[in-house]
C-alpha positions as YAML, in Angstrom:
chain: A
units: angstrom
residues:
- id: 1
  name: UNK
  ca: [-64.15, 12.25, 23.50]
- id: 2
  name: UNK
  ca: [-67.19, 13.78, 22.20]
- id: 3
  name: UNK
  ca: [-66.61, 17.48, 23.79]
- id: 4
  name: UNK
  ca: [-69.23, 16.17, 26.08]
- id: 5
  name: UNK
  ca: [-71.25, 15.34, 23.71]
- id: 6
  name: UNK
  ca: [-73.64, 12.06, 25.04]
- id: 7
  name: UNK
  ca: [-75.82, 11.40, 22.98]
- id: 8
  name: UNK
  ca: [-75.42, 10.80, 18.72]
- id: 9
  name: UNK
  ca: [-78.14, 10.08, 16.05]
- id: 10
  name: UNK
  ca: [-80.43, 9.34, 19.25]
- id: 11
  name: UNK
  ca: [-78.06, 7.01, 21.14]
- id: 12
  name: UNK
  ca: [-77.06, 7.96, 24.18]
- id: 13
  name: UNK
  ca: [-73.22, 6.60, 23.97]
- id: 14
  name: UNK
  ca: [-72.47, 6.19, 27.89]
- id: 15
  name: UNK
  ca: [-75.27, 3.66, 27.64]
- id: 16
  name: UNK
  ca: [-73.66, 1.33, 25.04]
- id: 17
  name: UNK
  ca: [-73.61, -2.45, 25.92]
- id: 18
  name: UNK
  ca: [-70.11, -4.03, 25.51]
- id: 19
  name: UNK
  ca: [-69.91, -7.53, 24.29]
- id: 20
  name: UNK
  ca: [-66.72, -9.97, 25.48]
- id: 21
  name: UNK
  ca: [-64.94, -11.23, 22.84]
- id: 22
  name: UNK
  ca: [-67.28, -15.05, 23.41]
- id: 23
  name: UNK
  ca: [-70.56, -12.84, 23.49]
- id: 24
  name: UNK
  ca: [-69.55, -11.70, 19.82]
- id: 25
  name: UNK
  ca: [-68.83, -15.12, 18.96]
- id: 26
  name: UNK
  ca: [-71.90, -16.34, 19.37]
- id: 27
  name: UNK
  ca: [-74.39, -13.81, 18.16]
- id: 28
  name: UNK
  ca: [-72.58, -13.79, 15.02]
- id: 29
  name: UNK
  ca: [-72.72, -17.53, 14.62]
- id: 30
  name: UNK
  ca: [-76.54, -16.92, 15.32]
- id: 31
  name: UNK
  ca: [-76.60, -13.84, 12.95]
- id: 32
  name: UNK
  ca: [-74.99, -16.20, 10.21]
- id: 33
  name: UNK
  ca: [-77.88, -18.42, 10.51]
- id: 34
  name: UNK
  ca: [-80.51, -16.01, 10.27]
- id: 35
  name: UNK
  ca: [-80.86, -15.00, 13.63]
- id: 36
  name: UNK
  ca: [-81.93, -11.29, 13.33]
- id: 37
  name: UNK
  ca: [-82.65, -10.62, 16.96]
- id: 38
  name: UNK
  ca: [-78.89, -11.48, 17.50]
- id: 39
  name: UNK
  ca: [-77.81, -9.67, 14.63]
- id: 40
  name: UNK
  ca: [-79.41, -6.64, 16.26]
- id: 41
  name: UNK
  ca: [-77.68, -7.46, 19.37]
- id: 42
  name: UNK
  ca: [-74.20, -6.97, 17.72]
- id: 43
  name: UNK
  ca: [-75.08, -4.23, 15.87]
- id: 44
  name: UNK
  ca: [-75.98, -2.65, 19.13]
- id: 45
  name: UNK
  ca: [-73.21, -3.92, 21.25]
- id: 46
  name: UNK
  ca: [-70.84, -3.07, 18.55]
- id: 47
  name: UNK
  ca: [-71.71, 1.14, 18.29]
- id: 48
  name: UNK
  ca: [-68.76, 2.04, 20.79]
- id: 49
  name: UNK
  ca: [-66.49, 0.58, 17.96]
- id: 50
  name: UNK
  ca: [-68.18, 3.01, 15.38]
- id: 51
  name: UNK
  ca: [-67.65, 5.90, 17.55]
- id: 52
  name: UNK
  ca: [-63.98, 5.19, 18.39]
- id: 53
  name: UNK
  ca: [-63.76, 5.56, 14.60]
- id: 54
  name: UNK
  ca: [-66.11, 8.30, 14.60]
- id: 55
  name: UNK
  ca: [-63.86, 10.24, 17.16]
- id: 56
  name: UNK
  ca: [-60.74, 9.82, 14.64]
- id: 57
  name: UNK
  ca: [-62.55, 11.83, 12.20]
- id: 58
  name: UNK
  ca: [-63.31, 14.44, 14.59]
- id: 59
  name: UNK
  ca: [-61.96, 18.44, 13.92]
- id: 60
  name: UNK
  ca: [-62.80, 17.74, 10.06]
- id: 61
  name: UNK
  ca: [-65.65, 20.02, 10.08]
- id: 62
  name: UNK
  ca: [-68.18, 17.02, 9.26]
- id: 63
  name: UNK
  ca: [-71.15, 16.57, 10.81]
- id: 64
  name: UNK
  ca: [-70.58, 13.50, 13.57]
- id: 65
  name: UNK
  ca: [-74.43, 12.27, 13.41]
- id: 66
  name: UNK
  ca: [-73.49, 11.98, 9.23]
- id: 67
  name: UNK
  ca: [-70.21, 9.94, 10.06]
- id: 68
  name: UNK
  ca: [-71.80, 7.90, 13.11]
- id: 69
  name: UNK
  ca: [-74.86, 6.82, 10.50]
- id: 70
  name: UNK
  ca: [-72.11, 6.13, 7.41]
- id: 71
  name: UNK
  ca: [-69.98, 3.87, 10.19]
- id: 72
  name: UNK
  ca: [-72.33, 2.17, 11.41]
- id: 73
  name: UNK
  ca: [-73.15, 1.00, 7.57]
- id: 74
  name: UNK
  ca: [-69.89, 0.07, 7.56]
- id: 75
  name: UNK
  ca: [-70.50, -2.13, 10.94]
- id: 76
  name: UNK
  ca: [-73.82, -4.04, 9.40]
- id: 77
  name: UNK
  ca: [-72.02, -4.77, 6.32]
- id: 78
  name: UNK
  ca: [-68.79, -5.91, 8.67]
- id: 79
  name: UNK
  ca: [-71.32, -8.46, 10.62]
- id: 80
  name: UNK
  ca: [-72.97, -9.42, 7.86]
- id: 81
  name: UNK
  ca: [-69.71, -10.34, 5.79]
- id: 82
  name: UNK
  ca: [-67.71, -11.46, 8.88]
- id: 83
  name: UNK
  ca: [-67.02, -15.46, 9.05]
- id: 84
  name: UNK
  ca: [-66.90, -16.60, 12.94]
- id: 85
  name: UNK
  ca: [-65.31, -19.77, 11.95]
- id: 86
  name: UNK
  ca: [-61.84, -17.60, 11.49]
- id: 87
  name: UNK
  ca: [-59.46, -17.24, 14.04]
- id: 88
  name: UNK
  ca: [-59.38, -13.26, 13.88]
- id: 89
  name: UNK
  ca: [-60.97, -10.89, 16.24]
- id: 90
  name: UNK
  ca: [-64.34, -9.29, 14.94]
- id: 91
  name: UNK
  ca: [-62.42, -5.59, 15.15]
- id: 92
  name: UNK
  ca: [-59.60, -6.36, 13.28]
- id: 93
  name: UNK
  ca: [-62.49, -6.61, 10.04]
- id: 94
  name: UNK
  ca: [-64.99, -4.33, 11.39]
- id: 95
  name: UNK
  ca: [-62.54, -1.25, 11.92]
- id: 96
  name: UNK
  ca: [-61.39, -1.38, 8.13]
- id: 97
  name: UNK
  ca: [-64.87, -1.49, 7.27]
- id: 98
  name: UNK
  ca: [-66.20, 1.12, 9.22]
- id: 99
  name: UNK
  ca: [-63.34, 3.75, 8.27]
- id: 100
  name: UNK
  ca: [-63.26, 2.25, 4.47]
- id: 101
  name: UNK
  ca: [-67.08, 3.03, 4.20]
- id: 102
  name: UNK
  ca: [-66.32, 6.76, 6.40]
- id: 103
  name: UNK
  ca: [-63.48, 7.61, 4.01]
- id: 104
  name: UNK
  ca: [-65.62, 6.61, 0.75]
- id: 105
  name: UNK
  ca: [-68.57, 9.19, 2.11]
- id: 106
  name: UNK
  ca: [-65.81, 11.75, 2.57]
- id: 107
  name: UNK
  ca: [-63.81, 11.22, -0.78]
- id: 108
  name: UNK
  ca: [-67.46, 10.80, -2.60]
- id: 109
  name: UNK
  ca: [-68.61, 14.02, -0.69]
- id: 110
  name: UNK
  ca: [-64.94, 15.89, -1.50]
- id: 111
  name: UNK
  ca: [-65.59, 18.58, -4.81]
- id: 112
  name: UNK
  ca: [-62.44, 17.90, -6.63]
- id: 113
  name: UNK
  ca: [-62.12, 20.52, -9.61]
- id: 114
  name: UNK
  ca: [-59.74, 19.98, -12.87]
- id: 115
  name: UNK
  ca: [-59.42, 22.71, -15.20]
- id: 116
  name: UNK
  ca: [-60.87, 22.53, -18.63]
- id: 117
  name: UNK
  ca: [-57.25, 22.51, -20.21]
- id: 118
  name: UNK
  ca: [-55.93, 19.99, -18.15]
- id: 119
  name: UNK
  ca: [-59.14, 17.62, -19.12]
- id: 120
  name: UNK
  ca: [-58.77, 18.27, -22.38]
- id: 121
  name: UNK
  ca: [-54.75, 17.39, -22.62]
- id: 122
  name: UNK
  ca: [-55.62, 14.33, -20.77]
- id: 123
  name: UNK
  ca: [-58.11, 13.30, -23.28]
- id: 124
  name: UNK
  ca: [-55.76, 13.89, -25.81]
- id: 125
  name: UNK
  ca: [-53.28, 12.26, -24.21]
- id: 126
  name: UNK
  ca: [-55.16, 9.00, -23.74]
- id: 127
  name: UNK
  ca: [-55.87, 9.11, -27.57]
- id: 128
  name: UNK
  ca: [-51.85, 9.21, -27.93]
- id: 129
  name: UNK
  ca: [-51.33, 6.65, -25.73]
- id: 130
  name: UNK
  ca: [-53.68, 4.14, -27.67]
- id: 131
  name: UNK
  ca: [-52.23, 5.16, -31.29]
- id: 132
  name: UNK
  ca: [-48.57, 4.28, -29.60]
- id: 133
  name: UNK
  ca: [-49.67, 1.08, -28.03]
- id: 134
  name: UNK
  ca: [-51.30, -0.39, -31.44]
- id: 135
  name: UNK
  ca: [-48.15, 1.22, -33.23]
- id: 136
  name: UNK
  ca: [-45.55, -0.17, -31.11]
- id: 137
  name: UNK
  ca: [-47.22, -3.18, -29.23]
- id: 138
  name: UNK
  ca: [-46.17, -1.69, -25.60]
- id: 139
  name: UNK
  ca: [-46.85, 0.55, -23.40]
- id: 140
  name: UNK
  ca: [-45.30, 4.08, -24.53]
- id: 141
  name: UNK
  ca: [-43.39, 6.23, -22.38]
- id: 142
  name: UNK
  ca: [-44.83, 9.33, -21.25]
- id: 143
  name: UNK
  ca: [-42.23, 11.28, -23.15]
- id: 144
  name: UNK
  ca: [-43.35, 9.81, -26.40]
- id: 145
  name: UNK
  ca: [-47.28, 10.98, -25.71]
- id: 146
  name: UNK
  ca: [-45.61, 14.36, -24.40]
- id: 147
  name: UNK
  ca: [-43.67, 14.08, -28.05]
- id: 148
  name: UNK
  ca: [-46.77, 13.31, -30.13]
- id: 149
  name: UNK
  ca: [-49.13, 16.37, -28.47]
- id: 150
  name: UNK
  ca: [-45.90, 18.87, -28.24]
- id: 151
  name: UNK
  ca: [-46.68, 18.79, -24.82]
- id: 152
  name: UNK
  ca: [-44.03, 18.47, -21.90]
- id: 153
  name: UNK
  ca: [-43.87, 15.16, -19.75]
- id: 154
  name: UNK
  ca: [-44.16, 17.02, -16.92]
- id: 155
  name: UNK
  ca: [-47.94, 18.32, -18.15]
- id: 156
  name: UNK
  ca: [-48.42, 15.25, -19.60]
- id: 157
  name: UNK
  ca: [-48.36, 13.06, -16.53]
- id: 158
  name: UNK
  ca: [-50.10, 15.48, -14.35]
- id: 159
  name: UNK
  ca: [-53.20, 15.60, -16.95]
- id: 160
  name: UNK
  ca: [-53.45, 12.01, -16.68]
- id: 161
  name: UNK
  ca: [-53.38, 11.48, -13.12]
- id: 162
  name: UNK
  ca: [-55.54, 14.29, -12.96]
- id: 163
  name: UNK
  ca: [-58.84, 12.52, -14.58]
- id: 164
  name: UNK
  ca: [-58.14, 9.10, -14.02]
- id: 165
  name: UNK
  ca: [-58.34, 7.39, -11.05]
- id: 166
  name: UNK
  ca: [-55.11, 6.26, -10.09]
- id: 167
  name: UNK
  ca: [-54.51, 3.04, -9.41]
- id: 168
  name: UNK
  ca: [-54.14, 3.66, -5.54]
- id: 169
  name: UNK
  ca: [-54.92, 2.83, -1.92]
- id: 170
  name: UNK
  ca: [-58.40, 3.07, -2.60]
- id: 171
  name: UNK
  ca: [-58.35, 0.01, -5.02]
- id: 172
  name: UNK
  ca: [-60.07, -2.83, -3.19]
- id: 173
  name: UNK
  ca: [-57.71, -4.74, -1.92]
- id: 174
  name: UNK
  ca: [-59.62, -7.51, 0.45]
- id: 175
  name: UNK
  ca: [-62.51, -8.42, -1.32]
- id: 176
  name: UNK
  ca: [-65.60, -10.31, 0.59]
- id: 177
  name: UNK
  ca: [-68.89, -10.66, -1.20]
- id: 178
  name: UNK
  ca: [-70.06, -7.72, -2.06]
- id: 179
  name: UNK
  ca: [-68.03, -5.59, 0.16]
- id: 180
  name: UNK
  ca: [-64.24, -4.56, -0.01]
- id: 181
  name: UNK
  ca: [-61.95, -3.21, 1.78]
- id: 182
  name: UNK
  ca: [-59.45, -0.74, -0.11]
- id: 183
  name: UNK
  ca: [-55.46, -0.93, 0.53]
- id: 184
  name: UNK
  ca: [-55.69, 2.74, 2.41]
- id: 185
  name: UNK
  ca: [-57.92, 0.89, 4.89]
- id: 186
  name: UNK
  ca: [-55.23, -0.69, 5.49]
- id: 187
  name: UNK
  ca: [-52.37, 1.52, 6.61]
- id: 188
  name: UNK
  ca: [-52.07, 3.22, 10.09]
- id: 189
  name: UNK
  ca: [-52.48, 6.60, 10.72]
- id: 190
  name: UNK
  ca: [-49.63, 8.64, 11.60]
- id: 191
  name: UNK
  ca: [-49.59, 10.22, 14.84]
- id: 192
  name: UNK
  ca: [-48.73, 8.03, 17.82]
- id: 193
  name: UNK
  ca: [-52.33, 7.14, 18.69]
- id: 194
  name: UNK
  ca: [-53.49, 3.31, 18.68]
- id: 195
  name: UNK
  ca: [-53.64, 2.05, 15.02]
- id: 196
  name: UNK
  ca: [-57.34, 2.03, 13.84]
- id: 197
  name: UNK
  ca: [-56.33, -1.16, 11.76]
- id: 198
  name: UNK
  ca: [-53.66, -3.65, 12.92]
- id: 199
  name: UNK
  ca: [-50.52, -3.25, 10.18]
- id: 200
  name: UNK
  ca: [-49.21, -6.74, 11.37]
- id: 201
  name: UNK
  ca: [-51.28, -7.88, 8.22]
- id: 202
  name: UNK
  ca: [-50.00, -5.23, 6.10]
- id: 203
  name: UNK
  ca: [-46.53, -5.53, 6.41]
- id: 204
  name: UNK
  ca: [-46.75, -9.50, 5.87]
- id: 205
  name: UNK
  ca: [-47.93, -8.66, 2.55]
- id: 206
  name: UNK
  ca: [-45.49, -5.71, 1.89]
- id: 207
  name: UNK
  ca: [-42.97, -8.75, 2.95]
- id: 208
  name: UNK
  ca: [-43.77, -10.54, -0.21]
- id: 209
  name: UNK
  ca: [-42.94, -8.11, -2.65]
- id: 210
  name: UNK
  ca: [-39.47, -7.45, -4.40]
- id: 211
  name: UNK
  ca: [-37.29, -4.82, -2.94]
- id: 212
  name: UNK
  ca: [-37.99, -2.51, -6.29]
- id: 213
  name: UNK
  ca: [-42.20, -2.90, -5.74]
- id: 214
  name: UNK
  ca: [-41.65, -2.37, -2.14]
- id: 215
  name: UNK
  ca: [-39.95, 1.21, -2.69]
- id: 216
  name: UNK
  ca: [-42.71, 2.23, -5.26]
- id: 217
  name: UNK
  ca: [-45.56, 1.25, -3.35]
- id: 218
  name: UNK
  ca: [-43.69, 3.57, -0.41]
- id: 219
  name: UNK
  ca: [-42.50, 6.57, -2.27]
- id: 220
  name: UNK
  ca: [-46.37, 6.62, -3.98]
- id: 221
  name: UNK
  ca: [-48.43, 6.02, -1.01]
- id: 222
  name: UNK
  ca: [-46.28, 7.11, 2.10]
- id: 223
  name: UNK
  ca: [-44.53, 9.81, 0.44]
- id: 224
  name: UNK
  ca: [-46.94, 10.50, -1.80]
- id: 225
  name: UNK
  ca: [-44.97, 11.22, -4.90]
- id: 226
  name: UNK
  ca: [-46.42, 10.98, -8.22]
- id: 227
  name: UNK
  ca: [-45.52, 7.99, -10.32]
- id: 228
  name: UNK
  ca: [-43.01, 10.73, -12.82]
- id: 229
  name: UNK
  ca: [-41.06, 11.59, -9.68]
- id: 230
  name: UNK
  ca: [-40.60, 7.55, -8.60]
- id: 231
  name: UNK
  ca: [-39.56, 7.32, -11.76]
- id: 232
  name: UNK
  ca: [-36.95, 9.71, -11.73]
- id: 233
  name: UNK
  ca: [-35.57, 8.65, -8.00]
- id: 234
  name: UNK
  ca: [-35.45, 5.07, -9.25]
- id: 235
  name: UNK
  ca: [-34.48, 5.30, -12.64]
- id: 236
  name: UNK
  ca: [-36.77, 3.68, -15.14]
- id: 237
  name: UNK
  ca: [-39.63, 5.02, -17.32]
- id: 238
  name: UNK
  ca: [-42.84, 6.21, -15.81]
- id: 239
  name: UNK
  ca: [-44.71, 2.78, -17.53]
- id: 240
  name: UNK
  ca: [-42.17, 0.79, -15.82]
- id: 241
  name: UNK
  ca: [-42.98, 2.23, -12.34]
- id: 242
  name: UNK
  ca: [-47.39, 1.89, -13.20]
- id: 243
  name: UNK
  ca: [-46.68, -1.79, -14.44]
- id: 244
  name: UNK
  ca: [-44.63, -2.28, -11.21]
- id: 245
  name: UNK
  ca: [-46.95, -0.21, -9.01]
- id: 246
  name: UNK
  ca: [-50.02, -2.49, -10.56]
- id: 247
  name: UNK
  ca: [-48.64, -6.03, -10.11]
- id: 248
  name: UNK
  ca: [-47.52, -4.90, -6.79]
- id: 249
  name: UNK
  ca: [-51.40, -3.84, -5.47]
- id: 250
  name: UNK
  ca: [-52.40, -7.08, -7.39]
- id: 251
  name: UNK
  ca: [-50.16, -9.21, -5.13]
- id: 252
  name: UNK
  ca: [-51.37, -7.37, -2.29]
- id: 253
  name: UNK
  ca: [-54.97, -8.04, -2.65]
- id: 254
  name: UNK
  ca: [-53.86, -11.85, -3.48]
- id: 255
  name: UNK
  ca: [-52.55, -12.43, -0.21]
- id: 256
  name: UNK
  ca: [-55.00, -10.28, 1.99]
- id: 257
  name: UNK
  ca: [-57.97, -12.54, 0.23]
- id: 258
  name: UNK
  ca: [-56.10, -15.27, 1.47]
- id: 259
  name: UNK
  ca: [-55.86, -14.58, 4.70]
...
């Protein structure tokens, strides 16, 4: 728990209504139809589900009033997105939402620094890559830009992934309105405690993949290797393994938007 702690932003958490599962129902049915009294009711009988998130975030050095306020954005935007009419519980689309819209305050809030050289062989390297793609009609290998600048792959590959933002877990992948819901939203946390967000969803989709996008997607995201050293364990180029790694995340968000 809290260390104690009872009261957050000026709610005093052991006073929290909790709404059955039929209560929910039908405020956001009401909500849906303009009801705002109801949609204050969920918002208020949903707060215990913002600060089970909250609590996961906990020992992170953040301020837990900043994180309660940023869930329970995510929360409104959940009840306000949510359709009743599906078969689903309302937590298994407000968690993602609330830790999606947490995470996105801490990576927005997280100084991330790249060296002035590495910025500036990225940029370079970008310019390569567009000369070798009107030159040879593909996608070039990043041993060719490495060629072109007399730069190694190794640096190469690190510049780029340095400055540009990969194409990763935090690319939407369930997309509703306005809001989203990114692919890193939807993997469980590692350490034995309940899964914020159900993976029955996630592996379904993982299902539908080849067993070749299947491996990248887990060496890159699970353990976290960068898309030179798939390469290498799998055997084909580096453009192979982003093509791959980019159809596969386009799949993903396919089928979760279908659901």
């Amino acid at each position: 728990m809290y260390s104690g702690k009872v009261e957050i932003c000026g709610v005093n958490t052991a006073q929290l209504p909790v709404l059955s599962e039929r209560q929910k129902t039908e405020l956001l049915t009401r909500a849906r139809a303009g009801d705002k009294v109801a949609r204050q009711k969920m918002i208020q009988g949903n707060l215990r589900l913002v600060l089970s998130v909250v609590q996961k975030f906990s020992g992170r050095g953040e301020n837990l009033d900043d994180l309660f306020q940023v869930g329970c954005i995510g929360l409104i935007k959940a009840i306000d997105h949510f359709d009743p009419s599906l078969k689903v519980r309302f937590s298994t689309y407000g968690v993602p939402m609330i830790v999606g819209e947490i995470r996105r305050f801490l990576r927005d809030n997280a100084p991330v620094r790249v060296s002035r050289s590495i910025r500036d062989l990225a940029y370079h390297s970008m310019q390569a890559r567009e000369e070798l793609q009107k030159q040879t009609g593909r996608e070039p290998r990043v041993s060719e830009i490495a060629a072109r600048l007399g730069a190694t792959p190794e640096n190469v590959a690190m510049a780029l992934e340095s400055v540009v933002e990969p194409v990763s877990l935090y690319e939407p992948a369930y997309t509703d309105g306005d809001e989203s819901v990114a692919l890193m939203d939807r993997v469980p946390e590692a350490g034995g405690e309940e899964s914020w967000v159900s993976s029955i969803m996630f592996k379904d989709t993982m299902r539908t993949l080849s067993q070749r996008e299947r491996r990248i997607i887990s060496l890159r995201y699970l353990s976290g290797k960068t898309q030179v050293q798939v390469a290498r364990e799998i055997g084909i180029s580096q453009a192979q393994v982003s093509r791959l790694e980019k159809n596969a995340l386009c799949r993903i968000r396919e089928q979760i938007s279908c659901c």
